[in-house]
VOGU-3710 file (C-alpha; in Angstrom, 3 decimals, decimal comma):
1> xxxxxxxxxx> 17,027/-1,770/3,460  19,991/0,651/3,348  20,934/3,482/6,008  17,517/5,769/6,691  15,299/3,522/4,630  11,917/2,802/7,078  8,701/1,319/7,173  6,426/2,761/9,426  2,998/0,565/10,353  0,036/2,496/10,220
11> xxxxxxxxxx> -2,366/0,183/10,802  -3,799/-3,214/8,803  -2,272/-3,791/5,346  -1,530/0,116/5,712  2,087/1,106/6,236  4,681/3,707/4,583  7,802/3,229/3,425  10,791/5,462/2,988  13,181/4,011/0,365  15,861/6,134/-0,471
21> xxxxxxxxxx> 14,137/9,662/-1,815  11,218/7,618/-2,074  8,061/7,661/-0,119  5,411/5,205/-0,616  2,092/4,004/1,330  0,728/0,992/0,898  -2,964/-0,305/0,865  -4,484/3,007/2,762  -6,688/2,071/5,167  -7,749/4,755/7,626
31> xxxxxxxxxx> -11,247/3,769/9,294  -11,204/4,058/13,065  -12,026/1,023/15,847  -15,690/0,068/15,247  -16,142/1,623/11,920  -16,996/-1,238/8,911  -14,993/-1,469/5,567  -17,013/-3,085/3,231  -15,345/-6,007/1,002  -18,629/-6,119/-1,481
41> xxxxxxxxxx> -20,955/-9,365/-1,734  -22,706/-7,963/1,601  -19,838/-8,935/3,570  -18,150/-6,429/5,728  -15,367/-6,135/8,569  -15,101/-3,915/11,553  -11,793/-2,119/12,506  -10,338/-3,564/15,787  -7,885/-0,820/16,021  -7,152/3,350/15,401
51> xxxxxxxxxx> -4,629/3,684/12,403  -1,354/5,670/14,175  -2,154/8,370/11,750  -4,263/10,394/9,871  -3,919/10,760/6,310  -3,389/14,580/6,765  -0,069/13,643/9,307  1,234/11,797/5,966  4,576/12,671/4,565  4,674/13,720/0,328
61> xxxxxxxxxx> 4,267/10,882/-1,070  5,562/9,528/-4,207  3,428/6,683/-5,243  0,284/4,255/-3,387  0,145/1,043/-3,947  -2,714/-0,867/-3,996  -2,475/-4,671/-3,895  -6,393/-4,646/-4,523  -9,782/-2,509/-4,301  -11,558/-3,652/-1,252
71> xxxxxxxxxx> -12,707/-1,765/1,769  -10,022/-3,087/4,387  -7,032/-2,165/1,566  -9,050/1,619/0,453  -11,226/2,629/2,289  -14,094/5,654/2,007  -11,393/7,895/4,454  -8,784/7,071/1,951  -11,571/8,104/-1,503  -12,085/11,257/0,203
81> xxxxxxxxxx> -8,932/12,363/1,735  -5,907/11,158/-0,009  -4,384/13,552/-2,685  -5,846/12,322/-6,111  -2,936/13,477/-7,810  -0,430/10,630/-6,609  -0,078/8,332/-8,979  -1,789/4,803/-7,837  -0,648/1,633/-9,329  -2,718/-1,594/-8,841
91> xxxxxxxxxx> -4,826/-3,794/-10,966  -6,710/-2,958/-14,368  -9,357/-3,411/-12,203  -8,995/-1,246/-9,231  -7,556/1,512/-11,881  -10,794/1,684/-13,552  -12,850/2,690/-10,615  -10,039/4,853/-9,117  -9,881/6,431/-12,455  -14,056/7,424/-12,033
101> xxxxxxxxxx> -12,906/9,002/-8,718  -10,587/11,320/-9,873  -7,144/9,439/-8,764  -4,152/9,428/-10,944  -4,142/5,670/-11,190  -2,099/3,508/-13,091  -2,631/-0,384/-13,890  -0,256/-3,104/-13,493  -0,669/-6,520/-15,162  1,098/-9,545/-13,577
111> xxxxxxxxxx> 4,491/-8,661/-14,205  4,565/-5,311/-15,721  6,618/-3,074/-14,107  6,360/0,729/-13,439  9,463/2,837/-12,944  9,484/6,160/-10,428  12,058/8,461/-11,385  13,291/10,840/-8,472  17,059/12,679/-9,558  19,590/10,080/-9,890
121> xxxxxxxxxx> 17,223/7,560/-8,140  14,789/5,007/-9,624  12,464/2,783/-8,211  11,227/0,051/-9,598  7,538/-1,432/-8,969  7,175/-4,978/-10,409  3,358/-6,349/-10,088  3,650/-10,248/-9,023  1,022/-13,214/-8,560  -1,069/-13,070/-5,262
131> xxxxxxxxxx> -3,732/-15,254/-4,304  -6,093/-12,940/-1,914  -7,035/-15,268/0,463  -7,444/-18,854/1,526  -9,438/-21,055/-0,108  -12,369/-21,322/2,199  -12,747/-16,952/1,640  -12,946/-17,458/-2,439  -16,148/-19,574/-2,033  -17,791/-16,542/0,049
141> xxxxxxxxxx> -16,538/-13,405/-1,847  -14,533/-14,345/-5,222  -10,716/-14,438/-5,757  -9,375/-10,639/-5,923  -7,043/-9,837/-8,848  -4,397/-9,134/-5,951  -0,612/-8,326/-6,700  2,327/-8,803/-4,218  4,667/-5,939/-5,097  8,267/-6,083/-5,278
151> xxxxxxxxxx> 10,831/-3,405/-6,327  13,848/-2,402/-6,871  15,716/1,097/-5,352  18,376/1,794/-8,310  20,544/5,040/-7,640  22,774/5,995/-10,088  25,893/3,505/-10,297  23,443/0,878/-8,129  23,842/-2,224/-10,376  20,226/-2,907/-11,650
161> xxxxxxxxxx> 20,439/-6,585/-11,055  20,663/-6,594/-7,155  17,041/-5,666/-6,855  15,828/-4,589/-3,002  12,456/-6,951/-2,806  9,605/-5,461/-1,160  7,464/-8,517/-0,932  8,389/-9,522/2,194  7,166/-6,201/4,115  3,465/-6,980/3,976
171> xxxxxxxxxx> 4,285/-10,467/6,017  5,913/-7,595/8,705  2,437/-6,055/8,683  0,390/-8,710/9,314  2,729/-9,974/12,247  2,412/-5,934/13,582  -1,423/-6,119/13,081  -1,923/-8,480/15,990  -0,098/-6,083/18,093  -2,028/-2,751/16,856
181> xxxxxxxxxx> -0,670/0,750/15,286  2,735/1,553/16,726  2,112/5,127/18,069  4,132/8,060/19,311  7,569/8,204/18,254  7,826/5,310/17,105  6,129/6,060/13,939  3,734/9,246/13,512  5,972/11,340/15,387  8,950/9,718/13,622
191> xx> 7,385/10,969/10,038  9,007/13,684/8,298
//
């Protein structure tokens, strides 16, 4: 990440990132401790933890992206209180029933990529092979058309083959997660 690029954990697979001009929040999950997301197939999981903000404390943002449509990665807090005109991009799948809701979604295949355009910036969004979960979890709910994201910050005069990978930051929320939402200043009061 370059000078004043962050990531700030909000919770789960939920963080956002500031990348340049860009601001971006991944999988928005924003249930409270106790409350159930529901993964489909009668399964469910309860929240262990508060997010560190609410989705009214979020910065603009420029894009969501959504590795997959289940509760724990969009949840019913997320359907009814994120801005539906932010463009989402995420699977054919998940687009389709984001699309019913109102949400500006956008579908990427394995390997399509969509470009954000902010002044002399671009970022780049490239949609890459995930497997959900271990192999024990696709026997009880189905594999999920999941996508690891990576992407690529390219101001003007940037050379477009050094992409900046964003893959790796959802391994940095998982390691958080065990820890629980980083609060005060070190992330909601640290959003612009």
């Amino acid at each position: 990440m370059t000078n004043g690029d962050r990531l700030h954990f909000v919770g789960t697979a939920t963080t956002v990132m500031s990348l340049g001009s860009f601001t971006l929040l991944t999988d928005p999950n924003f249930l409270h401790r106790g409350q159930r997301a529901y993964l489909g197939w009668g399964l469910s999981s309860r929240r262990l933890t508060d997010p560190a903000i609410e989705p009214e404390a979020l910065p603009a943002l420029d894009a969501v992206l959504l590795s997959h449509l289940h509760g724990d990665h969009f949840d019913r807090v997320s359907r009814a209180r994120l801005d539906r005109s932010t463009p989402v991009l995420s699977t054919p799948h998940a687009v389709r029933r984001l699309g019913s809701w109102g949400f500006d979604a956008r579908a990427l295949e394995t390997w399509d990529q969509h470009v954000l355009d902010k002044g002399a910036e671009q970022l780049r969004v490239t949609a890459v092979p995930a497997v959900h979960a271990g192999a024990a979890a696709h026997g009880h709910h189905g594999r999920a058309d999941g996508r690891r994201l990576r992407g690529a910050l390219t101001p003007e005069g940037r050379r477009p083959g050094a992409p900046r990978r964003l893959h790796r930051l959802p391994v940095a929320a998982r390691r958080l997660r065990r820890t629980g939402p980083i609060r005060g200043s070190r992330c909601g009061a640290a959003l612009p």
